[in-house]
C-alpha positions in Angstrom: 0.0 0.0 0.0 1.1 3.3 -1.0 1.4 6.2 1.9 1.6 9.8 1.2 2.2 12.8 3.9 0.7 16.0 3.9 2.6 19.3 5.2 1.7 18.6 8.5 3.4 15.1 8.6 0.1 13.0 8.5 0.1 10.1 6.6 -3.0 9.0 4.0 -3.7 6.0 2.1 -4.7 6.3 -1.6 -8.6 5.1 -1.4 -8.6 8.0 1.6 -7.4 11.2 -0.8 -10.2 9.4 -3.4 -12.6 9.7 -0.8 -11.7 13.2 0.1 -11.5 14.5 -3.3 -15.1 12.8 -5.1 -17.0 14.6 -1.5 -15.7 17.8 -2.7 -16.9 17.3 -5.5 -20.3 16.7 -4.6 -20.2 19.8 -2.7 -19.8 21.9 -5.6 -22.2 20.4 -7.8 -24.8 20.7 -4.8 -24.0 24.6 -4.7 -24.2 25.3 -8.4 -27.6 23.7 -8.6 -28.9 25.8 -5.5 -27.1 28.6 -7.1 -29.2 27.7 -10.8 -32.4 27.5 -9.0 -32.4 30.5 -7.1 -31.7 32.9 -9.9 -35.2 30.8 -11.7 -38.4 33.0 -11.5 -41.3 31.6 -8.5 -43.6 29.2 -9.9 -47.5 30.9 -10.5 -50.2 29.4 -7.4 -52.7 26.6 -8.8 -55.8 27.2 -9.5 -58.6 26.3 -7.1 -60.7 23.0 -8.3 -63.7 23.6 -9.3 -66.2 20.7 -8.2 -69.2 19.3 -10.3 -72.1 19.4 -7.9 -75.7 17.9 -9.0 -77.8 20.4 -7.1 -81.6 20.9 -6.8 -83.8 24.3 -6.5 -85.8 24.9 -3.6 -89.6 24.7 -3.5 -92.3 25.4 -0.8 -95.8 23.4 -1.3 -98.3 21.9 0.1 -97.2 18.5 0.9 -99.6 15.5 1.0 -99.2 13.6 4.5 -99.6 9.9 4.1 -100.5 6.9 6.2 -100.0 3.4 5.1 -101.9 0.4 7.0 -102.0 -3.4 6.5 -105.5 -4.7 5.9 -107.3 -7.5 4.1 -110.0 -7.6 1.5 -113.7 -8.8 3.4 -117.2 -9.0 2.8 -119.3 -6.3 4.3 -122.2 -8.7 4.9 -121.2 -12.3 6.0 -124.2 -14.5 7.3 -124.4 -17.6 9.3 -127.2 -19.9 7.0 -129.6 -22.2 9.0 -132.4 -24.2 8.3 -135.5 -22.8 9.6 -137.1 -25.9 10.9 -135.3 -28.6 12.8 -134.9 -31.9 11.1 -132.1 -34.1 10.0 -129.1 -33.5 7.3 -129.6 -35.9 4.3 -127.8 -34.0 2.2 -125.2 -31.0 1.2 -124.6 -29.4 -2.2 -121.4 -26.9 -1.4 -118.1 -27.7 -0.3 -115.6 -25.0 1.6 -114.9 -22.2 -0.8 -117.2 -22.8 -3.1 -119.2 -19.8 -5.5 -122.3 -20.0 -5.0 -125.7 -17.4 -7.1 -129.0 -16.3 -5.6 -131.3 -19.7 -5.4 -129.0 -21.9 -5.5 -129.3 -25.1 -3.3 -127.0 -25.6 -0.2 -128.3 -28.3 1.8 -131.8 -30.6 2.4 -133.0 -31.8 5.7 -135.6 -35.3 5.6 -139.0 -33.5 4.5 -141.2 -36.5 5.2 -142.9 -35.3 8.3 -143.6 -32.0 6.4 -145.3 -33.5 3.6 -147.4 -35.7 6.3 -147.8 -32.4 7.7 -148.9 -30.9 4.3 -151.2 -33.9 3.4 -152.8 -33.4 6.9 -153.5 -29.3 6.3 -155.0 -29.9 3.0 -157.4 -32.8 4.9 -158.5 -30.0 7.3 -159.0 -27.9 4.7 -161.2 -30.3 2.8 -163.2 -30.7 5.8 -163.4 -27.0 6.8 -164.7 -26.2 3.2 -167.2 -28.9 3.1 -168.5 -27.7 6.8 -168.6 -24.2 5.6 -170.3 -25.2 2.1 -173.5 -27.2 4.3 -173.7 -24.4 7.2 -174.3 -21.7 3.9 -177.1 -24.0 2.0 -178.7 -24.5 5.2 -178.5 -20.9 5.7 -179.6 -19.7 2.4 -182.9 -22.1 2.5 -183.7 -20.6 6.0 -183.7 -17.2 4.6 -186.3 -18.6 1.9 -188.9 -19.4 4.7 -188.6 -15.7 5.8 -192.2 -14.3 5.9 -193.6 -17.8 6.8 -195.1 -19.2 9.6 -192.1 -21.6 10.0 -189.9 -18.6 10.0 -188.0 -17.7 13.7 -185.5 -15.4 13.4 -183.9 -16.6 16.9 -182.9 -19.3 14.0 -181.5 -17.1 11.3 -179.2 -16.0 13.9 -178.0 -19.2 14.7 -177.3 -20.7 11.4 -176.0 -17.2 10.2 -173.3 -18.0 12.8 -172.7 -21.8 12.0 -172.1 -20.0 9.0 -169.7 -17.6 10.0 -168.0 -20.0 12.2 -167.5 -22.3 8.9 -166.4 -19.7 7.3 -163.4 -18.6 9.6 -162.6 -22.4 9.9 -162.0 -22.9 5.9 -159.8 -19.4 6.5 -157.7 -21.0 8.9 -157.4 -24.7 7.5 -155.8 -22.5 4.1 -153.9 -20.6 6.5 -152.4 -24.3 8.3 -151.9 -25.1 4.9 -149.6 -22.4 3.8 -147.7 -23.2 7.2 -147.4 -26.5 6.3 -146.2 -26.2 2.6 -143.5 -23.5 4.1 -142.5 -25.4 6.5 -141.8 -28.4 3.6 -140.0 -25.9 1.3 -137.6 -24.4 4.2 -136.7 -28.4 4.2 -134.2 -26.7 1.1 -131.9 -24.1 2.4 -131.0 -22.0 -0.7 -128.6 -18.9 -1.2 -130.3 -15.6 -0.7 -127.4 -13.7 -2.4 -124.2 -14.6 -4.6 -120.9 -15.6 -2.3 -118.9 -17.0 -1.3 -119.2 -20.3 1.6 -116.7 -19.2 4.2 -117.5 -22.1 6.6 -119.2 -24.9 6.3 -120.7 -26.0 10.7 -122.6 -29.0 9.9 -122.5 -32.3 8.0 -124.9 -34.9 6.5 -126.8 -36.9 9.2 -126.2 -34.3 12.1 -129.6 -33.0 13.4 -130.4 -29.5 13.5 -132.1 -27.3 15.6 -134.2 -24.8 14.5 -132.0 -22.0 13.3 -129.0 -23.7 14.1 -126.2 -22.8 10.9 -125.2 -25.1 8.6 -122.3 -22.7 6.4 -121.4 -19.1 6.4 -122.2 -17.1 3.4 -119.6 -14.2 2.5 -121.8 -12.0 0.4 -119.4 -10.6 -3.0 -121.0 -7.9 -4.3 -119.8 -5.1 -1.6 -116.3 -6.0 -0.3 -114.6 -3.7 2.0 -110.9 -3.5 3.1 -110.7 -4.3 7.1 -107.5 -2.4 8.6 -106.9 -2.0 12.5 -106.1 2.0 13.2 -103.6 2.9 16.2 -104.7 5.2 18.7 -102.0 7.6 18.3 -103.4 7.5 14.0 -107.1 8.0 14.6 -107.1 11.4 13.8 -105.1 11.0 10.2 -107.8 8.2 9.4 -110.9 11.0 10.3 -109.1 13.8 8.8 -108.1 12.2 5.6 -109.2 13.8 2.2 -108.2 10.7 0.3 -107.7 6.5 0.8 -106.5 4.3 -2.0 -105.5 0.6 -1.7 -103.1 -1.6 -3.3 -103.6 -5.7 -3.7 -100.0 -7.4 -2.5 -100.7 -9.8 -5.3 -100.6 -6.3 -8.0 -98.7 -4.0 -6.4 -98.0 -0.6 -8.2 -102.2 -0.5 -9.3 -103.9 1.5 -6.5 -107.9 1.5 -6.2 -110.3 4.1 -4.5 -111.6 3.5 -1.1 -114.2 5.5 1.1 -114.3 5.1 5.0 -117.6 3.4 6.0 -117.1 2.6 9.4 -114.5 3.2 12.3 -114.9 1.4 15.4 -115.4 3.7 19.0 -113.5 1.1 21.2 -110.4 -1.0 20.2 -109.9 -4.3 20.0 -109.5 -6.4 23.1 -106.9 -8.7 21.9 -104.7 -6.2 19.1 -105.4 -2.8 21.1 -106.3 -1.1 17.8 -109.3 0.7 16.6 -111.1 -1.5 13.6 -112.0 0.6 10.5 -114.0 -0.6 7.3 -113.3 1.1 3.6 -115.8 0.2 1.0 -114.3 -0.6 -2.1 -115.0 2.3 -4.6 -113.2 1.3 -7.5 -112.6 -2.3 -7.4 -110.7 -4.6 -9.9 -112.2 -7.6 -11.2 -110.0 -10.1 -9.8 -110.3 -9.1 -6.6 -110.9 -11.9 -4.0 -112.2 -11.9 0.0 -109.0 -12.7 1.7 -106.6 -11.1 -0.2 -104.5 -8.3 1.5 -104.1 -5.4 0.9 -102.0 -2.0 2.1 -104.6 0.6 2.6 -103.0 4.3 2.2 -104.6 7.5 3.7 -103.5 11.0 2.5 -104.3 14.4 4.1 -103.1 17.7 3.2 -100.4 19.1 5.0 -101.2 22.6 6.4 -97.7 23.5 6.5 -94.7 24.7 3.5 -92.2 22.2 3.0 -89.5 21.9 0.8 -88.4 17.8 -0.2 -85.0 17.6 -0.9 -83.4 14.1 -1.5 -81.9 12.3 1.6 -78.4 12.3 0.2 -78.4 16.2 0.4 -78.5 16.1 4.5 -75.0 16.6 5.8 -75.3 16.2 9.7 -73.5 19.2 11.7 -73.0 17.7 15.0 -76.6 16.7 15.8 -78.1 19.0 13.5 -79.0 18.3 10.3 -77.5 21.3 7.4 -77.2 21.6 3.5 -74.9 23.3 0.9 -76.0 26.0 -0.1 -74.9 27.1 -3.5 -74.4 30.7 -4.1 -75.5 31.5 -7.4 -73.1 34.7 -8.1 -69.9 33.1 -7.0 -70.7 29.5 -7.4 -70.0 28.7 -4.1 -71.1 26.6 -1.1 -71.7 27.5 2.5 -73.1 25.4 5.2 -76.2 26.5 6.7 -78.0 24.7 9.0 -82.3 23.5 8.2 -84.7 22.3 10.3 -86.3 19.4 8.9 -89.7 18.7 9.4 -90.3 14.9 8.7 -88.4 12.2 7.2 -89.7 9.9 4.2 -87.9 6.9 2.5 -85.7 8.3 0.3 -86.7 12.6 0.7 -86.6 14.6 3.6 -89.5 17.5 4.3 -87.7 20.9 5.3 -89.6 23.6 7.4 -87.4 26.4 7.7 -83.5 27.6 7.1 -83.5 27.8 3.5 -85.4 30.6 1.1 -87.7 29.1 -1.6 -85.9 29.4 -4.7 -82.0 28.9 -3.5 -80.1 26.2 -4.7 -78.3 23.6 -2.3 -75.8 19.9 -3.3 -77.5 17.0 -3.5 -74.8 14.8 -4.1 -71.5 14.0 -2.2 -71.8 16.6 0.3 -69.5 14.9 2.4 -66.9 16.0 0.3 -67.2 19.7 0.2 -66.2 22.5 2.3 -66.8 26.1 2.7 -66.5 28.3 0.3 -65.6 25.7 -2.5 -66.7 26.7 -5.8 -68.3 24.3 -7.7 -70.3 23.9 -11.3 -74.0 23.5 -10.7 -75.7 19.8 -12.5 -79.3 20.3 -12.4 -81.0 16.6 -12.4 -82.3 15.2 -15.6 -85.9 16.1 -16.8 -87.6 12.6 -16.5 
């Protein structure tokens, strides 16, 4: 290894005085590049982003305020069918479900003691008119002897009321008979109305009492929609201007309703108030059973401006929106006070003017006094 000495007497090694000399180096091209970059003129500031914001124009209406209740499609008249005499089951036409027109047979009972009974009326009624028929002929040749010696009228007056007396009797043998032949035809119990049999309560061979039911007829030409009202909603139900329905089995088709009866006491067992809507406008496939989600609307008294959910940026607990300043294009955050909240739109009362523009779309990414360019929605 090769050693040299400096002026001082200190002795380096050859890779050292390399070292030494490539760091000066170094040095110098360090400064001149400082030195280059300092003499260079100072860069222009950027310009501030400018933000595409979809926004949306105030507007205070008259909002409608709606109420939505689960209910199911039922028969305003539904009747418990009976026989009106008692008798025996010996036969049933109808089954559970089944459709049934006016007149049309449902069940029979055994008619053979009301046909003896019939059989025996008409007797009577033979007899009565045959007793009546003798009492008038004696009658009428009495009346011929009147201005004989043979003539007492102490007698006129008693075969004028045999006569009488035969008379009433033939008038209530016909009136046995007509008991008799309706007490034969009720034998046949027969649908007073079109239906539907919601419940069939007796089968062939069970004896009946008089009146007792045999099936329950769901009458189908006025069908209402049943709903149970909360205490806390009975006022929207009174106050409401409009009710529609809608079928779960064709949702998006809503029908006219009309409120026909809501109940003063609630419901023992569900605690809410029952309420019937007759069916105004009804579709043709509607059925008793099906349900249905009855909605109530009522004008709101109050000016609110709906605004899309995604334009609420919460301040803290308060709820706030961008507005956008239509001179400068840019947003400040002012705080609104929002009157009720909705699925996908919120209803604000108060802390914007009608007409102002505010974001409506990633509002979580501005900040004050940002400018941005204003996108107005599509026209649908």
């Amino acid at each position: 290894m090769r050693l040299s000495v400096d002026g001082f007497g200190r002795i380096f090694s050859r890779k050292t005085l390399l070292a030494t000399t490539a760091a000066g180096a170094t040095a110098l091209v360090a400064l001149a590049a400082f030195s280059w970059k300092s003499n260079q003129p100072a860069a222009a500031p950027a310009e501030p982003i400018v933000r595409p914001a979809r926004v949306a124009t105030i507007d205070f209406r008259s909002h409608m305020h709606s109420l939505m209740l689960a209910g199911i499609v039922a028969p305003r008249i539904e009747t418990t069918l009976g026989f009106r005499v008692p008798g025996k089951v010996i036969s049933r036409d109808v089954d559970l479900g089944a459709s049934v027109q006016p007149g049309q047979l449902i069940a029979r009972i055994d008619p053979t003691d009301y046909r003896l009974a019939v059989d025996n009326a008409r007797a009577a009624l033979a007899s009565a008119e045959a007793d009546h028929a003798r009492a008038k002929a004696d009658l009428d040749r009495y009346q011929m002897l009147r201005g004989s010696a043979a003539f007492m009228t102490q007698t006129l007056d008693t075969r004028q009321s045999v006569s009488s007396t035969a008379s009433a009797r033939v008038d209530q043998a016909k009136s046995q008979l007509a008991s008799a032949e309706n007490n034969l035809a009720y034998t046949e119990l027969h649908a007073d109305a079109a239906g539907v049999i919601t419940a069939v309560q007796a089968e062939v061979g069970q004896v009946l009492a008089q009146g007792q039911g045999m099936v329950k007829l769901a009458r189908s030409d006025e069908l209402e929609i049943a709903v149970g009202v909360p205490e806390h909603r009975l006022k929207t139900v009174r106050d409401a201007s409009r009710a529609t329905f809608e079928l779960w089995s064709d949702t998006g088709h809503k029908y006219t309703a009309r409120l026909r009866e809501l109940s003063p006491s609630a419901d023992p067992m569900t605690r809410t108030y029952p309420a019937r809507f007759t069916v105004v406008d009804r579709p043709s496939f509607i059925g008793i059973g099906m349900t249905a989600t009855l909605i109530l609307a009522r004008p709101d008294p109050e000016l609110l401006a709906e605004v899309p959910l995604s334009a609420i940026f919460q301040q803290g607990k308060e709820p706030a929106v961008w507005v956008v300043d239509q001179a400068s294009s840019t947003v400040s955050l002012r705080p609104v006070t929002i009157s009720r909240w909705r699925d996908e739109t919120a209803l604000i009362a108060s802390g914007v003017r009608n007409g102002e523009i505010i974001a409506t779309a990633g509002v979580h990414k501005l900040e004050p006094g940002q400018k941005v360019k204003p996108v107005l929605p599509e026209a649908r």
